[in-house]
Residue, then its C-alpha position, 0 to 999 in steps of 0.5 A: x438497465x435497472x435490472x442489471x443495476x438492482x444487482x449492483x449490491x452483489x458487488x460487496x457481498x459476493x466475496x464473503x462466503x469464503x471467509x466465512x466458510x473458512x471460518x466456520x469450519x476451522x471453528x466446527x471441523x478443523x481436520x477437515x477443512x485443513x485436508x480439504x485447504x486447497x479447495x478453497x482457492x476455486x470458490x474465492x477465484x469464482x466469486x470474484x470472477x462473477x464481480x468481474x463480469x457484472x462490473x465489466x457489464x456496468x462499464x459497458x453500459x456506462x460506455x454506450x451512455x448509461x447514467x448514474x445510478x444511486x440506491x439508497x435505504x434508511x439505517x437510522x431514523x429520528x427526529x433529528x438524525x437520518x443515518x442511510x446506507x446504499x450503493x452508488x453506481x457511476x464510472x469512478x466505482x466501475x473502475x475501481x470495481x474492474x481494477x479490484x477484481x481483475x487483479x485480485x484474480x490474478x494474484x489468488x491464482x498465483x497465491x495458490x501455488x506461492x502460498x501452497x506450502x505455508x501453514x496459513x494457508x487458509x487464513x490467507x485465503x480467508x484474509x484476502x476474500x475479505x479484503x476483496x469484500x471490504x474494498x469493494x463496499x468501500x468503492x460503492x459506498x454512498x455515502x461518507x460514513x459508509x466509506x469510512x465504515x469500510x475504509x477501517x475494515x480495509x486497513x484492518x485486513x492490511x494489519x492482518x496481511x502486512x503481519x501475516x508471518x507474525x511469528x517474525x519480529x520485523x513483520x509484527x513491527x511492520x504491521x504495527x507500523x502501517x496500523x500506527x501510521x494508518x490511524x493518524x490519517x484515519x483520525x484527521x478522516x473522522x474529524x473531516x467527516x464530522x466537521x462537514x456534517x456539522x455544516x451540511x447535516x448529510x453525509x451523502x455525496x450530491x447532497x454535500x457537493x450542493x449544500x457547500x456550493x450553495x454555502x459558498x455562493x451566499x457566504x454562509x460558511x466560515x471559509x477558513x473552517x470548510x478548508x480545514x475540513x476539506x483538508x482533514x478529509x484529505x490526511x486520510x488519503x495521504x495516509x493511505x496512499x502513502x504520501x508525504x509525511x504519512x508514507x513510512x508505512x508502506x516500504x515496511x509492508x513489504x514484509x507480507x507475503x508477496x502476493x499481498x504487495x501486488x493486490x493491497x500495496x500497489x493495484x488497491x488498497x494503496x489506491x484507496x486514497x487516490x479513489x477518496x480524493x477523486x469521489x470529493x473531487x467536486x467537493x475540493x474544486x470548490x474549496x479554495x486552496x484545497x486543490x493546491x494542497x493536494x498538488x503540493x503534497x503530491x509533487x513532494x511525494x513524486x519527488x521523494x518517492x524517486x529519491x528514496x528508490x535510487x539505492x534500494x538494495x531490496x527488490x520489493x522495497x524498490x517497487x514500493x517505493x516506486x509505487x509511492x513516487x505513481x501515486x504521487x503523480x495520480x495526486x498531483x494531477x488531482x490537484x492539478x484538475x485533470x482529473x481523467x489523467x489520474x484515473x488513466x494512470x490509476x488503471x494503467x499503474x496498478x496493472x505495471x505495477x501487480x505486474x512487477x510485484x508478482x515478477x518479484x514474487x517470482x524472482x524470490x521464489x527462484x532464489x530460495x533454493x540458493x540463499x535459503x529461505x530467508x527475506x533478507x537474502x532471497x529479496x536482496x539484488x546484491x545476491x542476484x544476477x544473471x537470472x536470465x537463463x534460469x527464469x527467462x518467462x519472468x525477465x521477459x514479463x518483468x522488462x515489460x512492465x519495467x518499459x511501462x512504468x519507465x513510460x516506453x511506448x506503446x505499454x500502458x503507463x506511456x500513454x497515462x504518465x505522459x498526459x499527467x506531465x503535458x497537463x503540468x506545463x500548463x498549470x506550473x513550469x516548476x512542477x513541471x520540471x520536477x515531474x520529468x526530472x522525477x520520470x528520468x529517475x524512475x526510468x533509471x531505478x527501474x532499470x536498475x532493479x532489473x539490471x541488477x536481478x537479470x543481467x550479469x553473472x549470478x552473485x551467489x557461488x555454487x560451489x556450496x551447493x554443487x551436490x558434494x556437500x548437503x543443503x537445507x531446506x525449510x520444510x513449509x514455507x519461507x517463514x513457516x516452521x523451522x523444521x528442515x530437511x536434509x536433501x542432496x543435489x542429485x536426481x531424486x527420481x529413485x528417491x521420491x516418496x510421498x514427503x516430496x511434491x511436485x505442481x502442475x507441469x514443474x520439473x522440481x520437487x519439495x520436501x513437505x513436512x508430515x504436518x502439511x502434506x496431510x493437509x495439502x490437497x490440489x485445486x490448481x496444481x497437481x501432483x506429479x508421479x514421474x521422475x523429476x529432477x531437483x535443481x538447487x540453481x534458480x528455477x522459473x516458476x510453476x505454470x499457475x504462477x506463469x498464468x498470472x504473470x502472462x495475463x498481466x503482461x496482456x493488460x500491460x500492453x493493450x490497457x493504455x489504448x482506453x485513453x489514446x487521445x487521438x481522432x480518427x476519420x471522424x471517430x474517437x478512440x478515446x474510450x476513457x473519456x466516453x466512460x467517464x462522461x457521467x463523471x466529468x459532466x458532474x464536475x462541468x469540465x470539458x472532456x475533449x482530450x482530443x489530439x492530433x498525431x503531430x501534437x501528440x508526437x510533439x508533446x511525447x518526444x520529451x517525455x520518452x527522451x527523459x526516460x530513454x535517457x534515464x535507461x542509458x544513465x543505468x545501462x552505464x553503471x550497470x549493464x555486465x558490458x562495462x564490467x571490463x572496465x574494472x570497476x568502471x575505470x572509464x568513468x572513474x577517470x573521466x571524474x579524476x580528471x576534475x579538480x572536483x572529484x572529491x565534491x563529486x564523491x561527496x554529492x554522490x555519497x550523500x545520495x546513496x545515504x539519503x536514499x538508502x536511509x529513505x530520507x532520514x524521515x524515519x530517524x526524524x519520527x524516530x528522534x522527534x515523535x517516539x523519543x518525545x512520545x517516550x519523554x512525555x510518558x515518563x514526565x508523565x509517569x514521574x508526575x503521577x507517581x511522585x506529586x499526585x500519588x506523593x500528595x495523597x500519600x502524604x495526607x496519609x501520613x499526617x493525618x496518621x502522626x497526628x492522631x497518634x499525637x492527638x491520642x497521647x494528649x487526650x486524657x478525658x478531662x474536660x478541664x484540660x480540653x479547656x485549658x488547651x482551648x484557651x491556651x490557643x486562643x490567647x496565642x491567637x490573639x496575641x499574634x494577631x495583635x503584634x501583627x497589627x501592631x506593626 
């Protein structure tokens, strides 16, 4: 056991000789480094493969009952300071390691071809293995200082990644939107870390978690500000992870390319604040109200997340706000105590939900031949429809992992989301409610999003694209440059030189402009000789592409079996609860999760009614059967037999602007914080310039008028110096006198 866990450090490290690789030759042979760009997917894909492999060894070994493990060597020493870094090897890291590493995986393989005609290719790369190698440092972080350390570095590859096509206003002001934001809860962090510095002295896990406990016990600690701490190390994670107030960033991130969405925002990096809570976790137990606070704001963010989803006209948009509403269920049972439920539906999450954003990616990438390459055309579900004969391998992948999140059994997310909703009957009826009112919601966006991509009548006509009338295309990427080529809709077989491209088993070509064809070279997709056929309808994605989608839709359907709560002839398939054993003694909880079939069955009825219900509610409004209706006349006049039909519209106006407006919480930031922000800096300006400036200014310009007056007065006679000296002086003593005459 300790000589696999000395190698533990490998884990944060074994990602950064890509980007530095990358960087160094950018810097010393640029010409070649570009040619030779695609290179460089193999390497980044092979390191983490090797972190897979040894963090899927130390799951194991903690499975069969391993302990524990902790590294720590000094940084700092003096007398009255020990600054200490290491790594920390327990359930709560291998999770996070596996998650991290299996996904990455999969989206860098999928990147290679999604991201193979832009201009950044490289600097994608570079930018993604070194995210990889800052999360994971911060996942085996010992300590709080170190976690902070690499939560900074985190957030500073998702600026770089959100503003990726910086070259795009709306991606500049979304990075700097997710940057802002990010630093409100990155502040109250350091304010939490140094406050429970102030009151321990350490910084390191089990020594805080003891020396609070111990506080606590002989009440020597002011309780109301070891709450306030406990409470400012939780405005870090509530920003990270998107809950309610700080989630305003992470809908805006979706303007980074679409493989960022599905490894940062919704499997990772959005999944750091729910891995900071649950490494504090024995440390908010014993806090009071901290564990209510932390249920509160997730119920709130479950809820909110739901709403905000409904009417969503951008595919990813949807999913993120939908990823908002999942990690608020993870932080309402948290906050509940069931820490296992969070974990489960952490793991069981981030493989539906990469699932879902890669499907999306997909989705996009076989719009762009139709709408052109604009975002706000090739994510628009109003302009979809009807994909289901030109990308069925997407559909099929993307209903999979709609049915989990949706809470279908037997996909993953049934089995995690059902234990958070059981879990809350227990601890509050009202939030209880709102969590399975809040799973019929999710069960009905979701199968809106797919309804509106997949079934139907594609909304795009073709009548501009049959092959008399000419297209553009831009020539590198979605938003690389704007150089365009004209091609025609016809077969190109006779034409196809070396300005066009095909991959890996692809019937379609793409025009490549000069500058990147010199710098493409093949690493996971090949180039192809043989005469193809360019389609100017949707098109299913390229093999490497397919790969990433299947092997999730893999994870999808098997991955929820870790946490079966069941018993069987005497064995316990609940795995989960085996692996965090280590964990979940630390905390002294019981870990019996244990079910039998019947009250299994009997909790789950509810949950998977609601969702079916959810799925009905949408098919209804949505599904092309209904469309001979005319405009669903059948429900129109089941409304118009009311005398309410105008309060109905109402209500169901208000909605749709609610959610389509995410809430109105923007306009709110938007009125009360960059308008008063603004006020402030121009009373300020005004302050500065008129009254601090106008006082020095004018000192100046007494002192000048009165030299000059004192320059015309002085003749160099003393006799009249003294004339003028007492002269002021008998004024001064007779007003003085009137003055006290009175």
């Amino acid at each position: 056991m300790e000589h696999t866990y000395q190698y533990a450090w490998i884990i944060p490290f074994a990602p950064l000789p890509v980007p530095i690789a990358i960087g160094l030759g950018l810097l010393l042979v640029p010409t070649a480094t570009k040619n030779l760009r695609r290179v460089w997917a193999f390497p980044s894909v092979f390191l983490l493969s090797i972190v897979m492999i040894l963090s899927a060894d130390l799951a194991i070994r903690q499975i069969n009952g391993s302990p524990i493990y902790q590294y720590v060597g000094s940084w700092t020493i003096n007398n009255d300071f020990s600054l200490e870094f290491g790594h920390l090897i327990d359930p709560l890291t291998s999770i996070m390691s596996i998650l991290i590493t299996t996904v990455g995986i999969m989206v860098l393989i999928y990147s290679d071809n999604y991201m193979s005609h832009d201009q950044g290719y490289l600097r994608f790369f570079a930018y993604m293995s070194f995210f990889n190698a800052s999360m994971l440092g911060l996942v085996t972080s010992s300590n709080l200082i170190q976690i902070y350390i690499f939560w900074e570095l985190v957030g500073m590859c998702s600026y770089l990644l959100i503003g990726f096509w910086f070259t795009r206003p709306i991606a500049a002001n979304a990075c700097q939107k997710a940057f802002v934001t990010n630093r409100v809860g990155d502040f109250g962090l350091l304010l939490g870390i140094l406050g429970l510095y102030w009151i321990t002295g350490s910084f390191e896990f089990r020594d805080l978690f003891e020396i609070v406990n111990n506080l606590i016990d002989n009440n020597g600690v002011n309780s109301l500000f070891l709450t306030l701490c406990a409470s400012l190390l939780f405005v870090g994670a509530i920003a990270k992870s998107a809950q309610f107030p700080l989630h305003v960033w992470l809908p805006d991130a979706m303007e980074g390319p679409t493989p960022i969405s599905a490894l940062i925002h919704a499997a990772t990096m959005v999944a750091a604040g729910i891995f900071l809570v649950a490494r504090l976790f024995p440390l908010f137990t014993i806090i009071p109200y901290t564990l209510n606070l932390i249920s509160l704001v997730g119920i709130i963010t479950v809820l909110l997340g739901a709403t905000l989803a409904l009417a969503q006209r951008d595919i990813k948009r949807s999913l993120a706000y939908s990823t908002m509403s999942q990690l608020g269920y993870m932080m309402l049972a948290l906050g509940m105590g069931s820490y296992r439920a969070a974990l489960f539906h952490l793991i069981t999450h981030a493989y539906s939900k990469a699932l879902l954003f890669l499907g999306s990616g997909s989705i996009i990438h076989s719009m762009e031949p139709i709408v052109g390459y604009s975002p706000d055309k090739s994510q628009n579900m109003a302009l979809m429809g009807g994909l289901t004969k030109y990308v069925p391998i997407t559909k099929f992948s993307f209903l999979l992992g709609t049915l989990s999140l949706c809470g279908i059994p037997p996909l993953a997310c049934f089995w995690s989301k059902d234990e958070i909703l059981n879990d809350s009957w227990l601890y509050s009826p009202i939030f209880a409610i709102i969590a399975c009112f809040t799973a019929g919601l999710t069960a009905f966006y979701m199968f809106r999003v797919y309804l509106l991509t997949f079934e139907g009548n594609l909304n795009i006509h073709f009548k501009n694209y049959s092959g008399k009338k000419n297209s553009s295309f831009y020539s590198i990427s979605i938003w690389g440059k704007k150089g365009t080529k004209t091609i025609k809709n016809k077969f190109l077989s006779s034409k196809m030189n070396k300005n066009e491209r095909t991959s890996l088993c692809s019937k379609k070509t793409y025009p490549i402009d000069g500058n990147v064809r010199n710098m493409m070279q093949p690493f996971i997709t090949i180039t192809q000789f043989a005469n193809k056929q360019t389609s100017l309808y949707p098109h299913e994605s390229d093999n490497t592409m397919l790969l990433s989608l299947l092997a999730l839709v893999l994870l999808t359907f098997f991955v929820g079996y870790i946490g079966i709560p069941f018993d069987q002839e005497g064995r316990d398939f609940d795995i989960l609860s085996k692996w965090l054993t280590p964990s979940i003694n630390l905390l002294h909880t019981n870990s019996n999760n244990s079910l039998d079939w019947y009250e299994f069955v009997t909790n789950a009825i509810l949950s998977v009614s609601i969702a079916y219900f959810g799925i009905f509610i949408a098919s209804l409004l949505y599904r092309p059967v209904f469309s001979s209706f005319q405009n669903l006349d059948l429900i129109n006049s089941f409304v118009k037999m009311g005398p309410n039909r105008i309060f109905w519209d109402q209500i169901i106006n208000v909605i749709y602007n609610w959610s389509y407006n995410r809430g109105y919480v923007d306009v709110f930031y938007a009125t009360t914080l960059t308008r008063g922000i603004g006020g402030l800096a121009e009373l300020t300006h005004f302050v500065d310039r008129q009254v601090i400036d106008g006082i020095t200014n004018g000192v100046g310009v007494t002192s000048f008028f009165v030299g000059e007056w004192i320059k015309y007065i002085g003749g160099g006679r003393i006799s009249s110096y003294i004339f003028l000296y007492l002269f002021y002086v008998l004024m001064f003593l007779l007003i003085s006198n009137l003055l006290l005459s009175k």
